[in-house]
Structures are given as structure tokens and as C-alpha cells.
C-alpha positions as CSV (number, residue, x, y, z in Angstrom):
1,X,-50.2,23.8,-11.0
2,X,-53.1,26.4,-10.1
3,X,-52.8,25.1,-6.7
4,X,-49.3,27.4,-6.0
5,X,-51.2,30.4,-6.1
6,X,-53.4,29.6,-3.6
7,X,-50.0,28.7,-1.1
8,X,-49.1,31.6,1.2
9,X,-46.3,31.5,3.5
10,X,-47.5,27.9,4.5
11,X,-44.1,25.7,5.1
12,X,-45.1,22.7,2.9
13,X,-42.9,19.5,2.0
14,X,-42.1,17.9,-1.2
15,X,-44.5,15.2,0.0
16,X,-47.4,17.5,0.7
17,X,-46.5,19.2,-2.9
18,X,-46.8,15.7,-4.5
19,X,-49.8,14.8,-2.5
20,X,-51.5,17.6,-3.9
21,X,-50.7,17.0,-7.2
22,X,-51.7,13.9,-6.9
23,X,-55.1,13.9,-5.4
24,X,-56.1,17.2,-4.8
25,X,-55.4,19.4,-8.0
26,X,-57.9,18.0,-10.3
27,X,-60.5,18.5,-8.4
28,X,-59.8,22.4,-7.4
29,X,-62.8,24.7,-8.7
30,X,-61.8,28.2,-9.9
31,X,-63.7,29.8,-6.7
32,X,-63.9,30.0,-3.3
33,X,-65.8,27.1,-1.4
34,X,-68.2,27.2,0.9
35,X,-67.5,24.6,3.7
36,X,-69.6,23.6,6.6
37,X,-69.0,22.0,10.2
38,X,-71.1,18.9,10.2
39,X,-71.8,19.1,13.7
40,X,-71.7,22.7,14.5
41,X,-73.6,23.8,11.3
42,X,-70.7,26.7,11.4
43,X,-70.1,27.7,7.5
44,X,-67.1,29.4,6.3
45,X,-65.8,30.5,3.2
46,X,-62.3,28.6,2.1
47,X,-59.8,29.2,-0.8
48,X,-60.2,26.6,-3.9
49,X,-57.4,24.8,-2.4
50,X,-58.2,24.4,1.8
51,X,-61.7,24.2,0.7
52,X,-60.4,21.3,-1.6
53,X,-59.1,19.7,1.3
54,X,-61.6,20.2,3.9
55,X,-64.1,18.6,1.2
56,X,-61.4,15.4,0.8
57,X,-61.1,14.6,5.0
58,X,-64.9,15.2,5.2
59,X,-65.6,12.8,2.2
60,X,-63.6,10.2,3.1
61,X,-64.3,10.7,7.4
62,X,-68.2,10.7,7.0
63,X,-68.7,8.0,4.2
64,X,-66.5,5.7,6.4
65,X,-63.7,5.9,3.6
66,X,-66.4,3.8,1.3
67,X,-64.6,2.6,-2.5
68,X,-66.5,5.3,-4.5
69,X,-64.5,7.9,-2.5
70,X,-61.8,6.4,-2.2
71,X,-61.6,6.3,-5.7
72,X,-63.0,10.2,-6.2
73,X,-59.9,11.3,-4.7
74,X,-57.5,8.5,-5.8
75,X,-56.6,7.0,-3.0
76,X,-56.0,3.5,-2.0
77,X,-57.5,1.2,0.9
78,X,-54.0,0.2,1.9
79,X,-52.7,3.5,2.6
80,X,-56.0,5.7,3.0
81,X,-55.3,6.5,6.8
82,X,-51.8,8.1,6.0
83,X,-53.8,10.1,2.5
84,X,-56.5,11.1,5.4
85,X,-53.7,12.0,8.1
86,X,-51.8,14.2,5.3
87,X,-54.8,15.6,3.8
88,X,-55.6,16.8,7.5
89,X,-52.2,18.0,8.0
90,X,-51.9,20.5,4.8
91,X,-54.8,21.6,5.4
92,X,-53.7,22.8,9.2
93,X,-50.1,24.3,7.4
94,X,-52.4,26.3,5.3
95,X,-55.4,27.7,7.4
96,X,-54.8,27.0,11.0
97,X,-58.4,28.5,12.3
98,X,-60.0,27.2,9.4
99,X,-58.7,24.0,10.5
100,X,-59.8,24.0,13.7
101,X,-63.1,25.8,12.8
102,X,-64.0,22.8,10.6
103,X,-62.1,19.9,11.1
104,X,-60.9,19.5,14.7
């Protein structure tokens, strides 16, 4: 569970927990991330886990949640909206200006 150490007073649920576990913590590098606004070319630098994230709702938003990504981060067709909408969501409980730097 590297991803706890990386979780600073962000008020996550069980759910989120498991959803992270589940599709986000095997792909966590050991450093930072770069990450970059596809439209505004801004570039930030994110922690292993919101850059994790970011690079999860970008993946699966601009390759029009295409089967090889949907399978990169484990997630199914049937439910990939709600996986999107939750990645999305953590990743606004953890780094609100990132969020809105890079996703919104």
C-alpha cells in the first residue's frame, strides 16, 4: 500500500481506498510525475499518486475509453463511466488546484 503515504488530510472513502487498490496502485512510479494540460499545454509536477490519476482520466477521456485502456487500468466497459467519474473525483479530494489546473 505505497499509495497511503502519498494521502494527506484528503477525506477519502472506503470506496475510493478500494478503487485505488484496485486500479491505480500497480501502476504508481516511485517519483513525481510530470503532467500536462492537453489543451493549455500547462505542465505541472504531481505526486506518484494524483499524477497516477491524472494519467488514468486522461487515458481513458482522450482514447475514447478504447479496450487496450480499458484494460491498462482494469476497468470494465459496463462500468467505465462510474471508474472515470471516481477516478476524477479522488483526484479533486487530493489536489484540488491540480485538479482544476489539469482536468477541469
Amino acid at each position: 500500500m505505497k499509495y497511503k503515504k502519498f494521502i494527506v488530510d484528503a477525506d477519502l472513502t472506503a470506496a475510493d481506498l478500494k478503487f485505488i487498490e484496485e486500479h491505480i496502485e500497480a501502476a504508481i512510479p516511485d517519483d513525481n510525475i510530470q503532467v500536462v494540460n492537453p489543451f493549455t499545454n500547462e505542465e505541472r509536477t504531481a505526486s506518484p499518486l494524483t499524477g497516477t490519476l491524472i494519467n488514468m482520466v486522461q487515458d481513458l477521456a482522450y482514447n475514447d475509453f478504447k479496450g487496450t485502456v480499458l484494460d491498462k487500468w482494469k476497468v470494465k466497459s459496463t462500468n467505465v463511466v462510474q471508474k472515470f467519474d471516481r477516478a476524477r473525483n479522488i483526484m479533486r479530494k487530493l489536489d484540488m488546484n491540480l485538479y482544476y489546473a489539469l482536468l477541469d
